[in-house]
C-alpha positions, 0 to 999 in steps of 0.5 A: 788127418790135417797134415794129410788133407794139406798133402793132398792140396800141395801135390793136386796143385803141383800136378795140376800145374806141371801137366797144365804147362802143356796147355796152352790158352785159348790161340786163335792160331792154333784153331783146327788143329786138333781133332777128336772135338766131340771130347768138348761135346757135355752129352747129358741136360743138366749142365746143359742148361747151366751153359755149363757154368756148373763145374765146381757145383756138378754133381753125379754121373754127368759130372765124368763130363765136367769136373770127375771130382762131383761123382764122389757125391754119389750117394750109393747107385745112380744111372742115367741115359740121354739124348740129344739133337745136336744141331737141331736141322743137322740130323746129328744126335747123341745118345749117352748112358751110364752108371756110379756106383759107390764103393766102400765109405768114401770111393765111387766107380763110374761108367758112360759110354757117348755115341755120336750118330751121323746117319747115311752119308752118300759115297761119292768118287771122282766118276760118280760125284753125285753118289749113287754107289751106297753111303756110309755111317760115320761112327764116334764112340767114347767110354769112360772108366772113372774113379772119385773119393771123398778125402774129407768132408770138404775135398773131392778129387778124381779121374777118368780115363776115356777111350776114343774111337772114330771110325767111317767105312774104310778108315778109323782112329783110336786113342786114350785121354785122361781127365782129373778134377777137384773140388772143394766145398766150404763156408756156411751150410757147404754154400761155397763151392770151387772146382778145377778140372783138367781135361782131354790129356792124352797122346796124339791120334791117326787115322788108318786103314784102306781109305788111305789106299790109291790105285795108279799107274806107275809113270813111265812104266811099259806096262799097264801095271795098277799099283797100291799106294798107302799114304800116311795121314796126319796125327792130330792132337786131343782138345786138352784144356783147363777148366776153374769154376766158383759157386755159391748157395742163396738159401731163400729160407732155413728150411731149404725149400727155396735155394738159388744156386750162382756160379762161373766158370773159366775154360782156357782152352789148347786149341780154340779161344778161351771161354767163360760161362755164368749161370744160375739154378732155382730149386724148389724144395727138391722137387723143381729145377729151373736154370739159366746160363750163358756161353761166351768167348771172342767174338761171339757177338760177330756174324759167320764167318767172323764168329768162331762158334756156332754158340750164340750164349744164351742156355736154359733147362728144367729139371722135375724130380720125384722122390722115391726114399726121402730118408736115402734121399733117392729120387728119379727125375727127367731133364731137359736143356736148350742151347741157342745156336745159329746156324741151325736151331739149337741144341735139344737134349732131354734125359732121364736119371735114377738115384739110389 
């Protein structure tokens, strides 16, 4: 079993770095060129809170968002369901639900569907710039189909494979990524905790359909013909990146009533500037959750339109649980985060979640 548990190691890393040599760090150059950016967006509180700092600590159904590897943790069935204000002023919200369930000693399945709405935009044109004409509803949908196992008390490894979809009245875009991730946890009463995760691989992206199309005339003609002319849009590429996370457990007393949880984590990221996050949780005997963090990259500190992000840093977000079968260790608990941002007023999400 010892010489499998190395195999595993030597031919995760390999991986990891042949598919990662595709992944460039954090250009400033490069910003903008890539699309379907909601793939960045982590939809559900808990990690929210943390600034997500939590990747190599991130446990459950949200962990398909940050590191897969945490999913194999599932005890038997959990659910979970969110919203978000994204943007708070922007009227933009996020709504996302899903479900683990685990399958045999040591395989856990999942599922989460993502759906950005955007409301009713107006449909302007060149004759009617101040609309009039109707409005549209843009529409940005991922799913998620994930895969973790336990290979042993110590290593977590698993993948997701998303599928993308955006889409406005006349014009649409579907593509495929893939997201794989480890974990593995050590030291005294498992109070060590690394993680690495790479995520957003996948082909490129096109737009297509009608709203490519432009009627006109055709130069030169005698005619007063009226042609169709379909033009070709750019492909774009997916926001791939490399997540490297730490943790450690503080256990205030060895009874475990009071333990405070310190990580960090590292994102080098293709097209936007590198990112680091810290943060930190207080548990209380299970039963409250209190965490803090914060988000920084390159010229954070900078006024618009210097500053590159609309993160200002600071995060923080509270978790009250109720256990509903201590011996199964089941539980139901609702969460809540904050993000600071500027402009607007911060990202608000709140979320419900089920453990069985």
């Amino acid at each position: 079993m010892k010489i499998n548990i190395r195999k595993l190691k030597i031919t995760t890393l390999a991986v990891i770095a042949l598919v990662s040599s595709n992944v460039y760090s954090g250009n400033p150059d490069r910003a903008g060129q890539a699309g379907a950016s909601e793939l960045l967006i982590m939809p559900y509180s808990r990690s929210n809170g943390w600034a997500l700092a939590n990747s190599s600590s991130i446990r459950g159904l949200e962990a398909m968002y940050l590191n897969v590897a945490g999913t194999a943790f599932t005890q038997s069935t959990e659910a979970m369901l969110s919203y978000t204000d994204w943007l708070k002023g922007s009227d933009i919200n996020i709504n996302a639900f899903g479900f683990t369930q685990r399958v045999g000693e040591t395989g856990v399945i999942g599922i989460s569907v993502m759906s950005m709405n955007f409301g009713e935009i107006d449909i302007t044109t060149v004759n009617q710039p101040e609309g009039g004409v109707g409005a549209y509803k843009p529409s940005l949908l991922n799913i998620g189909f994930s895969y973790a196992k336990a290979f042993s008390n110590a290593i977590f490894g698993g993948f997701v494979v998303k599928v993308i979809q955006e889409s406005i009245a006349d014009l649409s875009a579907e593509g495929v990524a893939l997201d794989a991730g480890i974990q593995y946890v050590t030291g005294d009463r498992d109070r060590i905790k690394f993680g690495i995760a790479l995520r957003n691989v996948g082909p490129s992206m096109r737009f297509d359909g009608d709203g490519l199309t432009v009627q006109g005339s055709v130069v030169g003609s005698t005619f007063d013909n009226q042609l169709s002319v379909q033009q070709r849009s750019t492909s774009f590429e997916l926001p791939s990146l490399l997540n490297i996370g730490a943790s450690y457990d503080i256990f205030l007393d060895d009874e475990e009533k009071h333990i405070i949880v310190v990580a960090g984590a590292f994102t080098s990221n293709s097209f936007q500037k590198d990112v680091f996050a810290i943060g930190l949780e207080y548990n209380f005997n299970n039963y409250l959750f209190f965490r803090a963090g914060y988000h920084y990259e390159d010229g954070i500190f900078k006024a618009m339109p210097e500053r590159s992000t609309a993160y200002t840093g600071p995060a923080a977000g509270l978790s009250m649980q109720v256990p509903l079968n201590k011996e199964k260790g089941s539980f139901f608990s609702i969460d809540y985060s904050y993000r600071a941002t500027n402009p607007y007023a911060g990202i608000h999400s709140i979320g419900a979640k089920i453990s069985l």
